[in-house]
LUMLO-170793 format. One record per atom (N, C-alpha, C): atom name; x, y, z negated; residue in three letters. Coordinates in nm, 3 decimals, padded with zeros to 5 digits. Atoms other than C-alpha are relative to their C-alpha. Example, Ala and Ser with C-alpha at 12.3 -4.5 7.8 and 13.67 -1.06 7.14 Angstrom:
REM LUMLO-170793
R   atom        c1        c2        c3   rest
R      N    00.089   -00.119    00.000    ALA
R     CA    01.230   -00.450   -00.780    ALA
R      C    00.090    00.120    00.000    ALA
R      N   -00.082   -00.119    00.006    SER
R     CA    01.367   -00.106   -00.714    SER
R      C   -00.077    00.109   -00.073    SER
//
This chain:
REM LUMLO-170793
R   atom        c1        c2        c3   rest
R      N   -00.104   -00.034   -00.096    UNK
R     CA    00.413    09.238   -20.219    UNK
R      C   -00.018    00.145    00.041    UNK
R      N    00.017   -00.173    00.016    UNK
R     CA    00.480    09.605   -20.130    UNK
R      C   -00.035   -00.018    00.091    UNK
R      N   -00.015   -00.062   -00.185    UNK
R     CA    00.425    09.805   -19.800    UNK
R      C    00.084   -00.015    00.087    UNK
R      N   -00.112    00.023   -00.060    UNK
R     CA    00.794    09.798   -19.710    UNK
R      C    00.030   -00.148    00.020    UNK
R      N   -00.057    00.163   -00.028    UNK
R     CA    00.849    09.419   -19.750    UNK
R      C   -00.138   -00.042    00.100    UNK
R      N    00.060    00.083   -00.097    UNK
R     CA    00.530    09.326   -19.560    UNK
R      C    00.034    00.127    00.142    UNK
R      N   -00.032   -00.053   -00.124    UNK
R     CA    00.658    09.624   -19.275    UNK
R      C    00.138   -00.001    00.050    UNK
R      N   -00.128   -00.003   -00.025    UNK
R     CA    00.971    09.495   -19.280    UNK
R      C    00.138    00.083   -00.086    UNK
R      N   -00.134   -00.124    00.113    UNK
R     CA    01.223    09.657   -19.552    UNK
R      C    00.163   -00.066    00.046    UNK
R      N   -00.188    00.017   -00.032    UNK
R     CA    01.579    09.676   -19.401    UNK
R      C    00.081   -00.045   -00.097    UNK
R      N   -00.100    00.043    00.121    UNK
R     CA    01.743    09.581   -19.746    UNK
R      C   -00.027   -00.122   -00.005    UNK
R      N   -00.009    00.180   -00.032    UNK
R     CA    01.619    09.219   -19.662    UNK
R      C    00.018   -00.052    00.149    UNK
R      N   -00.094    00.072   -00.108    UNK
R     CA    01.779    09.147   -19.391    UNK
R      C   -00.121   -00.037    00.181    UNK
R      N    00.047    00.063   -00.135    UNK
R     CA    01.486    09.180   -19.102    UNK
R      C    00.003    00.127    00.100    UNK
R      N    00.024   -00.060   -00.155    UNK
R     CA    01.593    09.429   -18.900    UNK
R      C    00.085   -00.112    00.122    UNK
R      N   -00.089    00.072   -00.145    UNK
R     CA    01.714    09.301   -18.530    UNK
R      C    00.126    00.008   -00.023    UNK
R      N   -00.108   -00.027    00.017    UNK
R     CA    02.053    09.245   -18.507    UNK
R      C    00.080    00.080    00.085    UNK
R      N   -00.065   -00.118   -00.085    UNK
R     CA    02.121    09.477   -18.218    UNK
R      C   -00.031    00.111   -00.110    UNK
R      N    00.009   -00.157    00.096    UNK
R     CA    01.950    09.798   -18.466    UNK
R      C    00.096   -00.025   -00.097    UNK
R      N   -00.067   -00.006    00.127    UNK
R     CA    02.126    09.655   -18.743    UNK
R      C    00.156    00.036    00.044    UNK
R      N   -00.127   -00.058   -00.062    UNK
R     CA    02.487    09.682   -18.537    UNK
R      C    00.001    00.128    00.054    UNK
R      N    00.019   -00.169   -00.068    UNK
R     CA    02.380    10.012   -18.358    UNK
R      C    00.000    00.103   -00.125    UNK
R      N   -00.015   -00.075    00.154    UNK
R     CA    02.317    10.161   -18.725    UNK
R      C    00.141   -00.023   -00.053    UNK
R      N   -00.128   -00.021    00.112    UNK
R     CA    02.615    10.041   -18.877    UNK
R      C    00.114    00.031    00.154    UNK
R      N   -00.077   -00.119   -00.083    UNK
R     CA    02.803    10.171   -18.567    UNK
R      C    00.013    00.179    00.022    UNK
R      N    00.008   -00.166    00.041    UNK
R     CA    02.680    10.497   -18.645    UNK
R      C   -00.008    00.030   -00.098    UNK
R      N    00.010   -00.005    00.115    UNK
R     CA    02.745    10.473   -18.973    UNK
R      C    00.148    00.001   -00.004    UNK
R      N   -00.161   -00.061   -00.052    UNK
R     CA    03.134    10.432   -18.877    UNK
R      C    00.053    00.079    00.050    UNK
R      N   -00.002   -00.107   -00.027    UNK
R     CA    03.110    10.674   -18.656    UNK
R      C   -00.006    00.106   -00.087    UNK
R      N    00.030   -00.111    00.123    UNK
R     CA    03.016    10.926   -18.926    UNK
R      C    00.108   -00.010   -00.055    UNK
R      N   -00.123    00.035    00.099    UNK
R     CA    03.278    10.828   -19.158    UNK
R      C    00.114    00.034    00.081    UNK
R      N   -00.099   -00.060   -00.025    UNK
R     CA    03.532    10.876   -18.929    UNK
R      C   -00.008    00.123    00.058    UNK
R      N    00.005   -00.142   -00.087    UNK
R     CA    03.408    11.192   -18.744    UNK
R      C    00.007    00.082   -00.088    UNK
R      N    00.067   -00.112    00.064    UNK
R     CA    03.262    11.404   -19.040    UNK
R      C    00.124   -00.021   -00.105    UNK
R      N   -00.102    00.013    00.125    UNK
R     CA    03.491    11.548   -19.332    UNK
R      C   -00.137    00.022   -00.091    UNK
R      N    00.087   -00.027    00.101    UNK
R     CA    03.254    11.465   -19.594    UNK
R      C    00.065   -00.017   -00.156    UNK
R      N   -00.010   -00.012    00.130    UNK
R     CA    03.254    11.496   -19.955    UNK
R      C   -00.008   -00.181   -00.022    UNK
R      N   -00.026    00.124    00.058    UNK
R     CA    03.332    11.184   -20.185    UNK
R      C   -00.101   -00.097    00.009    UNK
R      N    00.110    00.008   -00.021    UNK
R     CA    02.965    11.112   -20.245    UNK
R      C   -00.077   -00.070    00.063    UNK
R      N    00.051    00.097   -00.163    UNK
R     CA    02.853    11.076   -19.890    UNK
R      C    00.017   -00.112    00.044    UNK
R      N   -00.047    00.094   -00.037    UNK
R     CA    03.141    10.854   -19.794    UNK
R      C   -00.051   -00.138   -00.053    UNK
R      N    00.006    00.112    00.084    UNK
R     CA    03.051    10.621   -20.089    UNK
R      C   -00.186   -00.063    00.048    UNK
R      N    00.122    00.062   -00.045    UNK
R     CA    02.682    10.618   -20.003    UNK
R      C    00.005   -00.072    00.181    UNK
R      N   -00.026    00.103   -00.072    UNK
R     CA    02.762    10.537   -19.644    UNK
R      C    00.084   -00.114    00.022    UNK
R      N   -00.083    00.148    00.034    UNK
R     CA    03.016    10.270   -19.721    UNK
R      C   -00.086   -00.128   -00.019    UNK
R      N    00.086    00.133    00.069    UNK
R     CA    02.740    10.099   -19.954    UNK
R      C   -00.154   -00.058    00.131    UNK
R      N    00.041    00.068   -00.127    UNK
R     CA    02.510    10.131   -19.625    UNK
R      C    00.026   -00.059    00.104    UNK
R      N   -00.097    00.080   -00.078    UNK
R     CA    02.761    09.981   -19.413    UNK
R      C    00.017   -00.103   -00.023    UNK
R      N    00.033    00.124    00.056    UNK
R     CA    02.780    09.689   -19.627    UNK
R      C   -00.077   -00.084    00.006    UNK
R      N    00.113    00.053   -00.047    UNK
R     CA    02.427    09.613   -19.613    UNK
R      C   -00.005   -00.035    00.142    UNK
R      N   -00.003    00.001   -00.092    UNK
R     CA    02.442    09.648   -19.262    UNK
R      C    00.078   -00.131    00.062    UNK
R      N   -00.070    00.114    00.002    UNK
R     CA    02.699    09.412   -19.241    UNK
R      C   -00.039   -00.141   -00.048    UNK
R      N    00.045    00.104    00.002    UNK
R     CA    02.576    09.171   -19.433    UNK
R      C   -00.148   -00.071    00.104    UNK
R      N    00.128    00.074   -00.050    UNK
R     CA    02.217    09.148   -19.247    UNK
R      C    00.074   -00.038    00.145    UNK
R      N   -00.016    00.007   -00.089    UNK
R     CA    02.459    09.150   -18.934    UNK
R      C    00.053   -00.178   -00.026    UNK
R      N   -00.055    00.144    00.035    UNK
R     CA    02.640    08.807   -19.087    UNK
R      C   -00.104   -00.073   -00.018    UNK
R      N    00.115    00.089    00.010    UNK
R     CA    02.301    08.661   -19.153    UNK
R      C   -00.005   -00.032    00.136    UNK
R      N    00.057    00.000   -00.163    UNK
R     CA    02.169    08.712   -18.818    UNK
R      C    00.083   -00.129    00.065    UNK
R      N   -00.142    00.057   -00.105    UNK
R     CA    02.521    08.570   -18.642    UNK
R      C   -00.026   -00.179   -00.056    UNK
R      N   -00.002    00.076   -00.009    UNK
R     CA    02.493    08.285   -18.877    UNK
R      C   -00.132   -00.102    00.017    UNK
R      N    00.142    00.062   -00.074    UNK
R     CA    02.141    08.172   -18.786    UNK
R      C    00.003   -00.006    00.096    UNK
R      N    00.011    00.057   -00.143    UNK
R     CA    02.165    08.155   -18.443    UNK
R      C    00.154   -00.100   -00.019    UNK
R      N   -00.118    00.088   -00.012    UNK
R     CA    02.510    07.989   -18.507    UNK
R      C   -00.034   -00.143   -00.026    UNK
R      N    00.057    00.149    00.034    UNK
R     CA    02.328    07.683   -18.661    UNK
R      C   -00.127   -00.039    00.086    UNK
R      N    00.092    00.079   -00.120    UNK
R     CA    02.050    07.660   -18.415    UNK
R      C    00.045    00.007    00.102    UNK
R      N   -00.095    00.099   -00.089    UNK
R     CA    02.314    07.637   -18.160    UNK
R      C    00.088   -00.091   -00.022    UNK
R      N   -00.012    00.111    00.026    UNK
R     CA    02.472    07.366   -18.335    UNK
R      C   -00.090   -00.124   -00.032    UNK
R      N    00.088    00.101    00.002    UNK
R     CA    02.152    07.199   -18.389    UNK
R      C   -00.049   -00.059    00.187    UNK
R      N    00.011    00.053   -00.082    UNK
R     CA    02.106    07.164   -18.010    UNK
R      C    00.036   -00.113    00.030    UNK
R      N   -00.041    00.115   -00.045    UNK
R     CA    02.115    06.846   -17.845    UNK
R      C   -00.049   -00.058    00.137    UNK
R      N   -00.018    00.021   -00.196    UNK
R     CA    02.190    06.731   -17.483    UNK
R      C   -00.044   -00.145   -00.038    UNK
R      N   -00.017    00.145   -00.040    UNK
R     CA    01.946    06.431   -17.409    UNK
R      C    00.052   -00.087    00.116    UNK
R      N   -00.071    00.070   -00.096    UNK
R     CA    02.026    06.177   -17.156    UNK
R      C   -00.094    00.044    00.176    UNK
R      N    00.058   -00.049   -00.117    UNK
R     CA    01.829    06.397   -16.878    UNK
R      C    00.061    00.104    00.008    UNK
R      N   -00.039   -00.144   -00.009    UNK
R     CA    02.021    06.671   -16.922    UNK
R      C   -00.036    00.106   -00.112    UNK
R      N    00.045   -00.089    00.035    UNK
R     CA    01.784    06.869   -17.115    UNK
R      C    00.046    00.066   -00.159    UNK
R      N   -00.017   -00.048    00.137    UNK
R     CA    01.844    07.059   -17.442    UNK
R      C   -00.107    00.008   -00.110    UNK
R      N    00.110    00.006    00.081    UNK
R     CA    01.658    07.005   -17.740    UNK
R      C    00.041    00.036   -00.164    UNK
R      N   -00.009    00.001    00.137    UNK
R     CA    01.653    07.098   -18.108    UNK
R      C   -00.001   -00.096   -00.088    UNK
R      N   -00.027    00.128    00.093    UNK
R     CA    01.747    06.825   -18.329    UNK
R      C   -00.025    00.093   -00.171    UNK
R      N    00.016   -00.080    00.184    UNK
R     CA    01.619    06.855   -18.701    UNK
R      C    00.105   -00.008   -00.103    UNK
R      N   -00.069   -00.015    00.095    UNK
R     CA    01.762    06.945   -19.008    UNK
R      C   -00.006   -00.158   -00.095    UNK
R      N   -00.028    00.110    00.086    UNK
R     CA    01.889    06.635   -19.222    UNK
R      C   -00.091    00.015   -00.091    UNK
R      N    00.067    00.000    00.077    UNK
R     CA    01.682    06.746   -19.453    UNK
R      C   -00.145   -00.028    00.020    UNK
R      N    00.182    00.046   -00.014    UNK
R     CA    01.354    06.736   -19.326    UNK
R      C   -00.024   -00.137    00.072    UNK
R      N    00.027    00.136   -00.050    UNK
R     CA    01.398    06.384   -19.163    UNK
R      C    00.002   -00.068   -00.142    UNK
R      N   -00.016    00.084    00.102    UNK
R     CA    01.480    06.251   -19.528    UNK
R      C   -00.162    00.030   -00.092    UNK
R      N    00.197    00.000    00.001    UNK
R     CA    01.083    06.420   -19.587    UNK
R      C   -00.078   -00.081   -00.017    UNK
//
């Protein structure tokens, strides 16, 4: 395993998802502020993308461990497991 993947390499998807939106907000920003050459645009596009996608990861992981919650009969909230690992 390299250096970058065990310190975290942004092209797999572990930055935070606030840096990862704050980057690709300033990565739009750019694009529309700066008159850049063809080039540029295309390289920040393809980092915008990335960006995007680790932002859709993120969103949908917490989206499924707030559908895995579950209200017992005290009120409280609890994590209910994955179908899969009860069939384990």
């Amino acid at each position: 395993m390299s250096k970058s993947a065990k310190a975290g390499d942004p092209a797999k998807g572990s930055l935070p998802f606030e840096e990862a939106l704050q980057k690709l907000e300033g990565v739009v920003e750019a694009m529309e502020a700066d008159d850049l050459p063809l080039e540029s645009l295309l390289a920040r596009y393809e980092e915008g993308a990335r960006l995007v996608k680790i932002c859709q990861e993120k969103l949908a992981e917490a989206e499924l461990k707030i559908q895995q919650l579950e209200q017992n009969a005290a009120g409280e909230f609890k994590l209910k497991p994955f179908a899969a690992e009860i069939e384990g």
